[in-house]
N, C-alpha and C positions, 0 to 999 in steps of 0.2 A: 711188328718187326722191331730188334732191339741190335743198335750196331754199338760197336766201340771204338771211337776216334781215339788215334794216340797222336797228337800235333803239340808241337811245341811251342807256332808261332801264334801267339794273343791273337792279333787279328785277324788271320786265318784259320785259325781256331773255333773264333764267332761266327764265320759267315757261313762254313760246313756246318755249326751244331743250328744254328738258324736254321737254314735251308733245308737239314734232315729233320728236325721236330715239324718244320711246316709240311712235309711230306709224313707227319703221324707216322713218324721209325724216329719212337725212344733211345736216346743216343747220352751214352757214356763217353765221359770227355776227360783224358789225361794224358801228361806233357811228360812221361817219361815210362823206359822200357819198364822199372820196378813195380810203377802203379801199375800199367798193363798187365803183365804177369800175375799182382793179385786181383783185377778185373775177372780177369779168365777164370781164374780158378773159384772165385766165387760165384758168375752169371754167366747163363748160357747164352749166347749170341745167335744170331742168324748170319753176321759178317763183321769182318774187322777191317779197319780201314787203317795204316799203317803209314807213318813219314818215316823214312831212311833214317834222317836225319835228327836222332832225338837226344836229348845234352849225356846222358849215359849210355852210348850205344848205338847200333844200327838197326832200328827197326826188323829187322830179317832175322835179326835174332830169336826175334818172337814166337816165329813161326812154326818153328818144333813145337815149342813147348807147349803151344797155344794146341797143336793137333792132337798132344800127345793126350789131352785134357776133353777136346770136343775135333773129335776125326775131321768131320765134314764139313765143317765152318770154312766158308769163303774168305778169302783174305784177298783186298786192293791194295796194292802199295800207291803212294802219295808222295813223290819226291822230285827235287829241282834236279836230280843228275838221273837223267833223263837219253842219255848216249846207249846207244847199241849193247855197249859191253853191260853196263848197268842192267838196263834189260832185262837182258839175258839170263845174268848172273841172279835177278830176284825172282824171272820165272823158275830160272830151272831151282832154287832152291825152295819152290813150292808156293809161290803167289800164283793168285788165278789171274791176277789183272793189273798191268803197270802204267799210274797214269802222271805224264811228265806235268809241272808247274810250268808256269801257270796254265791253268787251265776252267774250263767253265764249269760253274757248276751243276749246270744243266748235264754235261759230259759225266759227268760223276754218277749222277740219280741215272743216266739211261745204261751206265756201264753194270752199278750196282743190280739193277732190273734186271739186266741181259745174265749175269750170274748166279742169280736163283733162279733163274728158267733153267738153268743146265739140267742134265740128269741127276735124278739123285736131291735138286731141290725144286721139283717140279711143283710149282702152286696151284692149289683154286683156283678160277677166279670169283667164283662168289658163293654164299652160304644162302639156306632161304629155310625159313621156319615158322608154319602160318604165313601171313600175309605178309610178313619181312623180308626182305631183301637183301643181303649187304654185299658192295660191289668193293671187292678186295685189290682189283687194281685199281679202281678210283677213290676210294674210299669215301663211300658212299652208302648210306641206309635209305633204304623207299618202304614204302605201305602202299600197293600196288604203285601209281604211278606217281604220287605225292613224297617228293623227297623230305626226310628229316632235317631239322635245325638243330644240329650237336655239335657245341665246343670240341678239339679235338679229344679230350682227357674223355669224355662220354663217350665219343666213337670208340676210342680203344677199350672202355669197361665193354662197350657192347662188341665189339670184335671179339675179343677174350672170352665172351660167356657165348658169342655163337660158333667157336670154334668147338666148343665142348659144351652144345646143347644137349639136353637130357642129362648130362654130369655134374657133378659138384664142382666148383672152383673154387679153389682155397683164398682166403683173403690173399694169403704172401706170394701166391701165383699172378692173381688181379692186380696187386698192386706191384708186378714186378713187369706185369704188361704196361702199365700205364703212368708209371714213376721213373725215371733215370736215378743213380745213387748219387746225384747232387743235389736233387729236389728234396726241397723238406714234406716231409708226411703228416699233416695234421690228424690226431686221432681218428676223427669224425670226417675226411675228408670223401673217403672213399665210400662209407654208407652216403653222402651228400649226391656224390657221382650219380652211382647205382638207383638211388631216389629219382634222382633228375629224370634219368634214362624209361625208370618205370613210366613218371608220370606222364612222359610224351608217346610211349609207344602207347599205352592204356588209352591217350586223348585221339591218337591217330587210328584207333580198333586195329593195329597189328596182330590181333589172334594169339600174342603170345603172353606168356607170367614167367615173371624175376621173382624168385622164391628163395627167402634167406634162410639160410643152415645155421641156424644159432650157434656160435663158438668156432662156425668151420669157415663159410663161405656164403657162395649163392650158386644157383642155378636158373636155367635159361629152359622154358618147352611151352610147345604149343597148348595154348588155353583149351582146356575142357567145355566141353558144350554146357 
């Protein structure tokens, strides 16, 4: 999952992009309406998480622009003005979810959850290919009943390549599951990944092969007898 925080306050800022990277949802972080808007239009999101209150603007602004770009994309607003009218006025002009300050951010991850289950973004909940497992609301890999040991950055290479087993994934797709556009990208990071990932499902006989596309990608299928 890849959301996009637009917050303008430093230390509120930290503790949502925290709390989402530790829930393995890749999170874009920027503190005004302009960088959102070119957010949008360069990466597709799964949801956008929106403050009202941003130093050029109203957050709600966004919200066209951002649909006219990616229809379906969930949108939370995140704001201190928090009264009836406010509301109202950020539902009806097309938020899915308004959640007042302060608030927990426990309240956030379960509100975010409950808005991809809607229709229209109805999820998995797990993939399974050979003896692998992966448990998408807990984010979780097993080889029958023996869980994996994957930093989160491996989880997401392997989420990304069992979401599109039997296909190619592009390096710039992989790396756009498993990188935020703050993170720096070390040339060799991402075959580093995918290495890791090989050697521990290969050690655990999960029945499957990570097979690199020279110049393209990789791909993810179940191991041949």
């Amino acid at each position: 999952m890849r959301v996009l925080l637009a917050e303008d306050e430093p230390e509120m800022a930290a503790v949502l992009v925290a709390a989402l990277r530790n829930n393995n949802i890749i999170t874009d972080h920027v503190s005004t309406i302009e960088a959102a808007e070119e957010a949008v239009r360069l990466n597709s999101y799964d949801a956008l998480l929106l403050d009202r209150s941003l130093p050029d603007g109203d957050g709600l602004e966004l919200i066209a622009d951002a649909r006219r770009i990616q229809p379906a994309v969930p949108v939370i607003m995140l704001t201190a003005r928090g009264d009836l009218k406010d509301r109202i006025e950020g539902l009806d002009l097309g938020a899915d979810d308004y959640l007042a300050k302060p608030f927990a951010v426990e309240e956030l991850m379960a509100r975010l959850r409950a808005i991809l289950r809607r229709p229209g973004n109805i999820e998995i909940e797990s993939l399974c290919l050979g003896r692998l497992h992966f448990d998408l609301r807990n984010r979780e890999a097993r080889v029958g009943e023996t869980a994996l040991e994957l930093p989160r950055r491996e989880l997401l290479v392997l989420e990304a390549l069992m979401r599109r087993a039997g296909r190619t994934v592009e390096r710039s797709s992989l790396e756009e599951a498993v990188y935020g556009m703050d993170d720096e990208i070390q040339s060799n990071a991402l075959d580093a990944h995918v290495s890791r990932v090989r050697r521990k499902l290969d050690a655990a006989g999960a029945g499957v092969e990570i097979h690199t596309i020279r110049g393209v990608g990789y791909l993810i299928r179940q191991a041949r007898p």
